[in-house]
C-alpha positions in Angstrom: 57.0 12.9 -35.2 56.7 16.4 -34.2 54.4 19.2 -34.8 55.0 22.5 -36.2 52.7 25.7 -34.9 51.0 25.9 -38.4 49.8 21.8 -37.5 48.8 22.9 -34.3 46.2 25.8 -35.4 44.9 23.8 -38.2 43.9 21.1 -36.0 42.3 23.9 -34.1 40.8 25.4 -36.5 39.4 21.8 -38.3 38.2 21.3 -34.6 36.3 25.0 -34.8 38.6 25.9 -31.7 39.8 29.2 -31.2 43.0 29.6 -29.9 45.7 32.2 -29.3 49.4 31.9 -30.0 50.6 31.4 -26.4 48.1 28.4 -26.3 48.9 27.5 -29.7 52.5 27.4 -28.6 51.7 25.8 -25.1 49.5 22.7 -27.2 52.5 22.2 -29.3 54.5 21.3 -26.3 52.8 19.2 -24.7 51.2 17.4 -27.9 54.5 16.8 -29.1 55.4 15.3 -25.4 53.2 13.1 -25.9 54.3 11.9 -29.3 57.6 11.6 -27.9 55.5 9.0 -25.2 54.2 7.7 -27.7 57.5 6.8 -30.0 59.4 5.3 -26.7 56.1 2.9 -26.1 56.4 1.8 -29.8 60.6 1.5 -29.7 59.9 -1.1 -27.3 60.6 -5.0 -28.3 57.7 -6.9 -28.3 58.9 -10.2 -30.2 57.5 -13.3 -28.9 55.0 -12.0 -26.3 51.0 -12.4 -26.8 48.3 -10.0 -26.9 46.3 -9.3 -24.1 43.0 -8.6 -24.6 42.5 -8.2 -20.8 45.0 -7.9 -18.2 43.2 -10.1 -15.9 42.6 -12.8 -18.3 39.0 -11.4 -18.7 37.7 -13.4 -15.6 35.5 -10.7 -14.0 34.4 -10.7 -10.1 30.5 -9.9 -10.4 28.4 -10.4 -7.5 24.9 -12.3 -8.1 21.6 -10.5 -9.1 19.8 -10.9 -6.2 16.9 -8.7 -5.1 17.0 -7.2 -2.2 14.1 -4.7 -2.0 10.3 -6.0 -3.0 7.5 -4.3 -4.9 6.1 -1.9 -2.6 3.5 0.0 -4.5 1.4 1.4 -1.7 4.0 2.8 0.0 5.8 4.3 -3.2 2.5 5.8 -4.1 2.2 7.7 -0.1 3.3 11.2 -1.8 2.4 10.8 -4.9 0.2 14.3 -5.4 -2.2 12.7 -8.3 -2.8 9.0 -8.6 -4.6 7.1 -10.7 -5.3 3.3 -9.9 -2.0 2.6 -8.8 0.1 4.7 -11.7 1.1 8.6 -11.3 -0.9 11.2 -12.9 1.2 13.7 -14.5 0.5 17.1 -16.4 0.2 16.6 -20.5 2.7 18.3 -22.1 2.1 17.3 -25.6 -1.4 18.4 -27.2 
């Protein structure tokens, strides 16, 4: 599949994009290069071989939830400017 200069600037102009002819012209290259990418992955014979939903057999390394800093209130408050039994105090900004 390949793309004409009229495919390009409609796509551009469906996509509100404003473009000149040089970039019109430079878009069509490389959109159609990748359509060309695109037609060699497909050409490929697949036949016989499984889908992978994850290339790593979707085992994942996570590390453990563990918590490593504790509740320190009083020292978290130190620079607060306002404070308010234990919560900030910030300007209202809705009335």
């Amino acid at each position: 599949m390949t793309l004409a200069i009229e495919d390009v600037k409609r796509i551009a102009h469906l996509g509100l994009i404003e473009i000149d002819q040089e970039q019109a012209e430079r878009m069509q290259t490389e959109l159609n290069d990748i359509f060309q990418m695109i037609e060699q992955i497909q050409a490929v014979d697949t036949t016989g071989i499984e889908p992978m939903p994850h290339p790593h057999d979707g085992a994942q390394r996570l590390r453990e939830d563990v918590v490593r800093e504790t509740d320190d209130r009083e020292n978290n408050m130190k620079n607060a400017p306002e404070k308010s039994e234990g919560y900030f105090l910030v300007p209202q900004v809705i009335e």
